[in-house]
C-alpha positions in Angstrom: -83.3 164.3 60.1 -80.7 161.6 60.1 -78.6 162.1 63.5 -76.6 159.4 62.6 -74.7 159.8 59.3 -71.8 161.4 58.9 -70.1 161.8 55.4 -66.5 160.1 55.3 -67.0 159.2 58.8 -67.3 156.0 61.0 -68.5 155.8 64.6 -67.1 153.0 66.3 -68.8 152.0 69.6 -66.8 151.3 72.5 -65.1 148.3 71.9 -65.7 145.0 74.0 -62.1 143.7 74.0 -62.7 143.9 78.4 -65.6 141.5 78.6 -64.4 140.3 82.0 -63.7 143.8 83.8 -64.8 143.6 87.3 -65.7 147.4 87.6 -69.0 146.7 86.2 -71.7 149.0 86.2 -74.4 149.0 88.9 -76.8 151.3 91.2 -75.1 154.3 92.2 -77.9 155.3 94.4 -75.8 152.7 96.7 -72.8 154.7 97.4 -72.5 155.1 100.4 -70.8 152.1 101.2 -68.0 152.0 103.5 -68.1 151.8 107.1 -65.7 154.2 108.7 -65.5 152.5 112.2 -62.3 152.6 113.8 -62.6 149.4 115.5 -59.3 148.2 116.2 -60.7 144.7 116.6 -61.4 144.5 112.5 -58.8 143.1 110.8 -56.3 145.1 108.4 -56.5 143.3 105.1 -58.3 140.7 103.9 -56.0 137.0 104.3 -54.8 135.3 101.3 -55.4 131.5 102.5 -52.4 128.8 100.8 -50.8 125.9 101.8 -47.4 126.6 100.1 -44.9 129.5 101.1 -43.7 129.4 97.6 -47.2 130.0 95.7 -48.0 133.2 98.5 -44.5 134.8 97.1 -45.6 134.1 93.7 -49.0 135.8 94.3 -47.5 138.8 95.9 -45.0 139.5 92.9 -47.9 138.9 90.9 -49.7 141.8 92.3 -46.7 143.9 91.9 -46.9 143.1 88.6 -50.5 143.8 87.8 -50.3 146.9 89.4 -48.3 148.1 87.0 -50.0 146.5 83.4 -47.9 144.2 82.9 -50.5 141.4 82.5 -49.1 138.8 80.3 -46.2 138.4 83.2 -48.5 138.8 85.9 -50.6 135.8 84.9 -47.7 133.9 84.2 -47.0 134.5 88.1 -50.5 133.6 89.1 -50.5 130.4 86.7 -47.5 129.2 88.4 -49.0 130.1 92.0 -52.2 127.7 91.3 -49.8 124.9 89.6 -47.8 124.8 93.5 -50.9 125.1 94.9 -53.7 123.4 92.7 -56.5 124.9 95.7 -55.3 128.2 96.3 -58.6 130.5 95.3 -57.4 133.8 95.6 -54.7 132.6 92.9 -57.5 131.8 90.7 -59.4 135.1 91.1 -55.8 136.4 90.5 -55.5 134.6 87.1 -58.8 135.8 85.6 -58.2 139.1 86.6 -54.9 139.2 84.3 -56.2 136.5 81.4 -56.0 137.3 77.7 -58.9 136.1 76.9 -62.7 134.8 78.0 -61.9 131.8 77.4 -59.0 131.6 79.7 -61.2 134.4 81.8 -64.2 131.8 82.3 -61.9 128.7 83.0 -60.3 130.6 85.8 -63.6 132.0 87.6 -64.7 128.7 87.3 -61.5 127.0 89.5 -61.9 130.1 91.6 -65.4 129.1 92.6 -64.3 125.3 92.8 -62.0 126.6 95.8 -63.3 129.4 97.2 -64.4 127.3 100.1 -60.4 126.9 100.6 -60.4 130.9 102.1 -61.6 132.4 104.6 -65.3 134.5 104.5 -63.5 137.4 103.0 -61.5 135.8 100.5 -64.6 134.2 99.3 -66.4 137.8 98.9 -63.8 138.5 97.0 -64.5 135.4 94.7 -68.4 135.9 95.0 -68.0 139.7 93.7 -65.9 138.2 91.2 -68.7 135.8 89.9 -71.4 138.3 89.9 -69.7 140.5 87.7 -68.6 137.8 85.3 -72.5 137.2 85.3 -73.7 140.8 84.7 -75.2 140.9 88.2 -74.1 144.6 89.2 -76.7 144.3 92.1 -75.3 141.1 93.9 -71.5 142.5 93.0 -72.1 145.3 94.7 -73.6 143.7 97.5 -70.4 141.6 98.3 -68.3 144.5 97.9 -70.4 146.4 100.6 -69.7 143.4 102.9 -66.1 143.2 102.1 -65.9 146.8 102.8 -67.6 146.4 106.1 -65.1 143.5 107.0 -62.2 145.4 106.0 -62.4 149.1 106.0 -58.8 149.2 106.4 -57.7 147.5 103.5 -56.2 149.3 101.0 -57.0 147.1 98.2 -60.6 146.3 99.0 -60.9 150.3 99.1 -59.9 149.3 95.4 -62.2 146.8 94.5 -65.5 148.6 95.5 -63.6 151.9 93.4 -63.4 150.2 90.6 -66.7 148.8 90.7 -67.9 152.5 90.9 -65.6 153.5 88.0 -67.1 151.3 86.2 -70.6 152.9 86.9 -69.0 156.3 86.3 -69.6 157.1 89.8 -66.5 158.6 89.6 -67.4 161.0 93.3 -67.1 158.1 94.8 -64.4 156.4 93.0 -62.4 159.1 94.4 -63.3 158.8 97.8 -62.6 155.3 98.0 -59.2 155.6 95.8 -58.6 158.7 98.5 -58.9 156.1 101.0 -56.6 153.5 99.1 -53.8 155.9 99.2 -54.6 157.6 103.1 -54.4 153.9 104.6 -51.3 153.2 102.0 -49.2 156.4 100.7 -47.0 154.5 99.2 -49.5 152.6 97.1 -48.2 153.8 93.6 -51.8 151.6 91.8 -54.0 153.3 93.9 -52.5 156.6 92.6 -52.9 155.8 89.2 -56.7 155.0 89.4 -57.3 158.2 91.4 -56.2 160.3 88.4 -58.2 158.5 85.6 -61.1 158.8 88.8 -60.7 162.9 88.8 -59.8 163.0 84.9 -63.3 161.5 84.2 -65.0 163.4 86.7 -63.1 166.6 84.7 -61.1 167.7 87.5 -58.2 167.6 85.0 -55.7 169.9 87.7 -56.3 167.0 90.8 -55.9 164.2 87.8 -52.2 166.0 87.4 -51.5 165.6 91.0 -52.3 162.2 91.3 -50.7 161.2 88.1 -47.6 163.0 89.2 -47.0 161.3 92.5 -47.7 157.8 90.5 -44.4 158.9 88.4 -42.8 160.4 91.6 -43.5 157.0 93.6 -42.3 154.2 90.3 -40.0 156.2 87.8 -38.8 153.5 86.6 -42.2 151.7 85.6 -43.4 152.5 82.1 -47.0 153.2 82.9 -46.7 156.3 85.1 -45.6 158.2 81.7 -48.2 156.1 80.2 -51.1 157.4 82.2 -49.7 161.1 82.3 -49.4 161.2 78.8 -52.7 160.3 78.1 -53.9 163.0 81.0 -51.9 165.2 78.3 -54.1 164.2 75.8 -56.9 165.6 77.2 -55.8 169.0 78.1 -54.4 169.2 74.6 -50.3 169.2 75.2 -50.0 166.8 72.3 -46.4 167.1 71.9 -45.8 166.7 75.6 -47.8 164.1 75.6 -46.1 162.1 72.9 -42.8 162.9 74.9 -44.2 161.1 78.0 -45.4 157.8 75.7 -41.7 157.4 74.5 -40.6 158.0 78.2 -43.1 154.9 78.1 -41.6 152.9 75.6 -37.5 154.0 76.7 -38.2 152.1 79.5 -40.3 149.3 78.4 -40.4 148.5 74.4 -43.2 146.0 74.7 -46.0 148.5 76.6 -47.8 148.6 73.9 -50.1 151.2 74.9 -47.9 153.9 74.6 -47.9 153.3 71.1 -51.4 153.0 70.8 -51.6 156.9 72.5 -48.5 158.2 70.4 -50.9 157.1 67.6 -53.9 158.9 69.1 -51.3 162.0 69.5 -50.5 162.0 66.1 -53.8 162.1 64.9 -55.1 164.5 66.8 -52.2 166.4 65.6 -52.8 165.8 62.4 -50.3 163.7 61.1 -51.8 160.9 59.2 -48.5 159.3 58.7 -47.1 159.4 61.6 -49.7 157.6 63.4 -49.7 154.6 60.8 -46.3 154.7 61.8 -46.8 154.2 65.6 -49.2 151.6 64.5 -46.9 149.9 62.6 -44.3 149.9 65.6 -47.0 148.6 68.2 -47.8 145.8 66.0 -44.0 144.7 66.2 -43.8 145.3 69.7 -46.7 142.6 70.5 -46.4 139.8 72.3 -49.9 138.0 71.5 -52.9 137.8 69.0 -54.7 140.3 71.7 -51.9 143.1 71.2 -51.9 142.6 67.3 -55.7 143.1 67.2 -55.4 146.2 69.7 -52.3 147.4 67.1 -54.5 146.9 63.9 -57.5 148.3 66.0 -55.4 151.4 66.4 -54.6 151.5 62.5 -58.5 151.0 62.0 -59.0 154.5 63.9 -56.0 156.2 62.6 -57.9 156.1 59.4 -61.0 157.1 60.7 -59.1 160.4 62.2 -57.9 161.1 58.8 -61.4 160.6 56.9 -60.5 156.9 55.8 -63.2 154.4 55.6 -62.6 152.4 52.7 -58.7 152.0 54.6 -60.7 151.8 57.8 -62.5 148.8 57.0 -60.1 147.3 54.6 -57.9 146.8 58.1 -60.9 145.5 59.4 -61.0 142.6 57.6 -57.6 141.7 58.2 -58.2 142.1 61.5 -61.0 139.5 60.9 -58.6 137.1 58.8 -56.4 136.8 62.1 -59.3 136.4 64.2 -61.3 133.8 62.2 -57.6 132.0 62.2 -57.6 132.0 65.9 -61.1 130.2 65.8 -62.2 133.7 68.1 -65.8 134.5 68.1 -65.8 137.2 70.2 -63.3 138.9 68.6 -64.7 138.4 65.2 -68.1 139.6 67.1 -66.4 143.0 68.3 -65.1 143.5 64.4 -68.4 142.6 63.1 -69.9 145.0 65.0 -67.1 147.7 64.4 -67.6 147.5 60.7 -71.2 148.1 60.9 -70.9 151.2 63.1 -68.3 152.8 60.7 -71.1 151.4 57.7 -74.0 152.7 59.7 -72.5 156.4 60.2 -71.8 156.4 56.1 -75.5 155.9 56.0 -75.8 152.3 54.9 -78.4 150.7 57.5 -79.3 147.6 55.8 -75.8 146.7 55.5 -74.8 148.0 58.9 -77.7 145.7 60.6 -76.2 142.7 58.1 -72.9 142.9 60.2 -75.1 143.5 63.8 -76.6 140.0 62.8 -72.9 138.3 62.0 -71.6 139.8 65.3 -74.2 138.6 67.2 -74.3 135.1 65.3 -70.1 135.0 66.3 -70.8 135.9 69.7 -73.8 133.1 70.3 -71.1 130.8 68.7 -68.1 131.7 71.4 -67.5 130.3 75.0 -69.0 133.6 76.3 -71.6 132.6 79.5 -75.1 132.9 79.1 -75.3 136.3 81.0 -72.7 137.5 78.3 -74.7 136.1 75.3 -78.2 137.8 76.6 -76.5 140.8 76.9 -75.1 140.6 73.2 -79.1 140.2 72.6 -79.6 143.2 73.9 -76.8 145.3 71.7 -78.1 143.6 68.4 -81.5 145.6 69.5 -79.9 148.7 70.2 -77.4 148.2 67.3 -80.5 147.3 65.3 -82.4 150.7 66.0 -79.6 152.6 65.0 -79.7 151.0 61.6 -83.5 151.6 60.9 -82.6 155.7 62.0 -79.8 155.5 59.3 -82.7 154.1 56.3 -84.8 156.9 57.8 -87.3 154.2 59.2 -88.4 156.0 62.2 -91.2 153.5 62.7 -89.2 150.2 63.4 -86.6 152.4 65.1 -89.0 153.1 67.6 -90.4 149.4 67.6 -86.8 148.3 68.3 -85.8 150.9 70.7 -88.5 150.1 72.9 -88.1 146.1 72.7 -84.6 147.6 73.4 -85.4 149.5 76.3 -87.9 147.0 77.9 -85.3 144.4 78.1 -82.5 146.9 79.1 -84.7 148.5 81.7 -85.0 144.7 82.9 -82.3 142.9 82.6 -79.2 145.3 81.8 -76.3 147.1 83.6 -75.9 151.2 84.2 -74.2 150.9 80.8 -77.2 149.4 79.1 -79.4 151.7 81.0 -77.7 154.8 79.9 -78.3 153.9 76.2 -82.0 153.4 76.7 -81.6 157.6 77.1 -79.4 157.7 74.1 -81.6 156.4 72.0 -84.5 158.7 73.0 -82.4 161.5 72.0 -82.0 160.3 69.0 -85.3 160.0 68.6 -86.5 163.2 69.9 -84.0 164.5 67.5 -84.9 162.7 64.0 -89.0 164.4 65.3 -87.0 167.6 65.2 -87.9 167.8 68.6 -84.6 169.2 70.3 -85.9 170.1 73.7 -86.8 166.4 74.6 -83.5 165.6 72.8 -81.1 167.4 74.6 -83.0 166.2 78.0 -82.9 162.7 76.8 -79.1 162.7 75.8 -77.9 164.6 79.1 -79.2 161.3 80.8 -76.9 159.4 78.6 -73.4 158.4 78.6 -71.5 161.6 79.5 -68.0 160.2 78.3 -68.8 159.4 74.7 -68.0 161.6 71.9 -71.1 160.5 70.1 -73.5 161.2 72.8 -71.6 164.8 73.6 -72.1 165.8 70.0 -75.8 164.9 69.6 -76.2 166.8 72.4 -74.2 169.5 71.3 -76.5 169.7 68.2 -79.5 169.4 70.4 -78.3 172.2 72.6 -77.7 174.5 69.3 -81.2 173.7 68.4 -82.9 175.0 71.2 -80.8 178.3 72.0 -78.1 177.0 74.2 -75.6 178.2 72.9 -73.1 178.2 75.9 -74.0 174.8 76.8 -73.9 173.7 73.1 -70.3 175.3 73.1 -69.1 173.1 76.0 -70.5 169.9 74.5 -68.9 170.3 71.2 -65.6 171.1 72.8 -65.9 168.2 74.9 -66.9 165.9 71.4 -63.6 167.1 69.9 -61.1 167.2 72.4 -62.1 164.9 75.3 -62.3 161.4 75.8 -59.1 160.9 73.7 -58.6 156.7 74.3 -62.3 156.6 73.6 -63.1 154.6 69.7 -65.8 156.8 69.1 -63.8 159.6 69.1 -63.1 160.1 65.3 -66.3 159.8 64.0 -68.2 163.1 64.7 -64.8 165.1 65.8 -64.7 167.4 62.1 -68.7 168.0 62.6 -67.5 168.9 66.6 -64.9 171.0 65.5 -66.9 172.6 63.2 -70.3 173.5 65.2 -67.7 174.8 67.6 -66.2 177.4 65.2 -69.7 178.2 64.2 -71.1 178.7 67.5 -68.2 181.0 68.5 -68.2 183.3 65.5 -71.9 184.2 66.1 
């Protein structure tokens, strides 16, 4: 049994376009991380150490900025905070939290650590966090965070910080707590709002997501993200026209968030309207401001194909988008492509070329100005990738040679993410021996917020007489997770187990 192919469909694997997110994955046994003391001794928020009036003003409009997405002007503010004040380290975290790329990324952790000794103990947690997740060391992140939190359990913004890192483990019980205590120190903190309702949306309490999505609009109307976020809430529970409504809200009040466009394109497909979402493509590729928004906008195009059952458009997109990149002298982008065609190539059920563009992706990304933490771990998702390729040929025998090099080195040396796959790929496993039992136990372990994973395990579920449970995991393959890439690829089969399940 090939669990992999799927006829006139591409998976595409979550794409790596946030290689310096700081809501990296970690050990969620360690959640409980917050002291609660009411000392009145502790200080309120962690200091922000500069010797220039000028560059602090600068950095605090720069937050404002960043709160609400708009990144390209909120590093401009930072960049012009560090140029005033050429030591000021919480300026540089601030600048590679809102760069456009790992070059510029790198560069800035790099100044950060250079003058980190210039702030205070917490200000250099801040840094030190910063530097362990730049270097895929969850553990030591998570560890500074803890101590920040201790330091500073009244700081609305460090609440943040250790959130997000749990986000990024999908933690998300207690993301929400800490996001809950973001917005109970600061009520008028409109960020903190936001997060909460991706927090609850993920953890699929889709009626507190409303809540906290609505009082983000209620507190910044005039902001474009607000309409952003609850449109893509929208998504999720279906309202696609609604939904589309909200993302032109979006775009009335800011023409160049070009996110909106990228969900109106989502919206669209989902709807059904091939057209219509080129068109929205189209229109978010005019709206961009960089070579990062054009490869989003032409990334968006890429799946609007898939949607509609595309490949050969799919990939022909592609390698425009590679054209661009290769221009730009980007190796990480032309490794994310790489890797992107050979996903959509793999699910159409040609390993050998499929593990022909895993060996140029990884080959781009040893090439780029990635660190060595971020090259090992590209190692890694050549294994994986490389597994998934011998399942495709129907070579069971180096798939499970390569899974297990996979595992050993995941088990090791990756993050939750990583770990999470070694489960996904005993599923498959389990499934291609027919055994579904071990499959659907295998897969359950697995990432819960990908469409591919929730599918497998839908089939797995089928297989073994569950049909209720099968049921829910097929709905959830078709119809959650909208912003998710993989998405497309297995939503017909989804759709159509569903249907099948419910007329017996």
């Amino acid at each position: 049994m090939n669990v992999y192919k799927s006829t006139g469909h591409a998976r595409v694997p979550a794409i790596l376009t946030a290689l310096f997110l700081l809501a990296a994955c970690g050990q969620q046994e360690q959640s409980s991380a917050t002291s609660e003391t009411e000392d009145s001794a502790l200080p309120d928020r962690v200091p922000v150490t500069t010797v220039s009036d000028e560059a602090r003003v600068l950095y605090g409009a720069g937050l404002a900025l960043a709160d609400n997405l708009h990144f390209l002007e909120a590093n401009e503010t930072f960049a012009k905070a560090v140029e005033i004040d050429p030591g000021f380290a919480m300026g540089f975290l601030r600048l590679a939290q809102s760069s456009q790329s790992a070059t510029a990324f790198f560069r800035a952790v790099g100044l950060a650590e250079d003058n980190a000794k210039n702030g205070t103990e917490g200000e250099q947690l801040y840094i030190l966090a910063l530097i362990a997740g730049a270097e895929n060391d969850q553990d030591m992140q998570l560890e500074y965070l803890v101590s920040l939190m201790g330091m500073y359990p009244r700081d609305a913004r460090t609440h943040m910080q250790l959130a997000n890192y749990f986000t990024g483990q999908q933690n998300f019980s207690d993301a929400v707590k800490h996001y809950g205590h973001a917005t109970a120190i600061n009520p008028e903190f409109a960020a903190a709002y936001n997060a909460l309702g991706y927090a609850h949306r993920n953890h699929g309490d889709l009626a507190d997501a409303r809540q906290a999505f609505s009082r983000y609009v209620e507190l910044i109307p005039g902001e474009a993200n607000p309409y952003d976020s609850y449109a893509e809430l929208l998504l999720e529970m279906g309202e696609y026209d609604e939904s589309i409504e909200n993302y032109r809200k979006a775009i009335e009040i800011d023409p160049n968030f070009v996110s909106a466009y990228a969900g109106i394109t989502i919206g669209q497909s989902l709807k059904g309207n091939a057209e219509a979402a080129q068109t929205a493509a189209a229109e978010m590729l005019a709206a961009a401001r960089n070579s990062g928004q054009k490869q989003a906008a032409w990334f968006r195009s890429v799946t609007s194909h898939l949607f509609a059952g595309d490949l050969a458009a799919a990939l022909e997109v592609s390698e425009q988008r590679l054209v661009a990149a290769e221009a730009d002298d980007n190796h990480v982008t032309m490794g994310v492509i790489r890797e992107y065609m050979g996903d959509m190539v793999a699910v159409s059920g040609e390993g050998g070329k499929a593990l022909e563009l895993y060996a140029s992706a990884l080959e781009h990304r040893r090439q780029s100005n990635l660190n060595d933490a971020n090259k090992a771990q590209a190692e890694r998702t050549y294994l994986f990738k490389a597994a998934i390729a011998a399942m495709v040929d129907g070579d069971n025998e180096t798939m499970a040679s390569r899974a297990a090099e996979y595992s050993a080195a995941a088990e090791v040396h990756g993050t939750a993410a990583e770990r999470l796959r070694i489960h996904e790929l005993s599923g498959y496993l389990a499934a291609v021996k027919g055994d579904f039992t071990a499959s659907a136990a295998a897969l359950e372990q697995a990432n819960q917020l990908d469409p591919i994973v929730l599918y497998w395990s839908a089939v797995a579920n089928s297989g073994i007489g569950n049909t209720d449970k099968a049921k829910d995991l097929a709905s959830r393959a078709a119809y959650r997770n909208t912003l998710s890439p993989n998405l497309p690829f297995f939503r017909i089969q989804a759709i159509q187990l569903l249907e099948e399940l419910e007329a017996d």
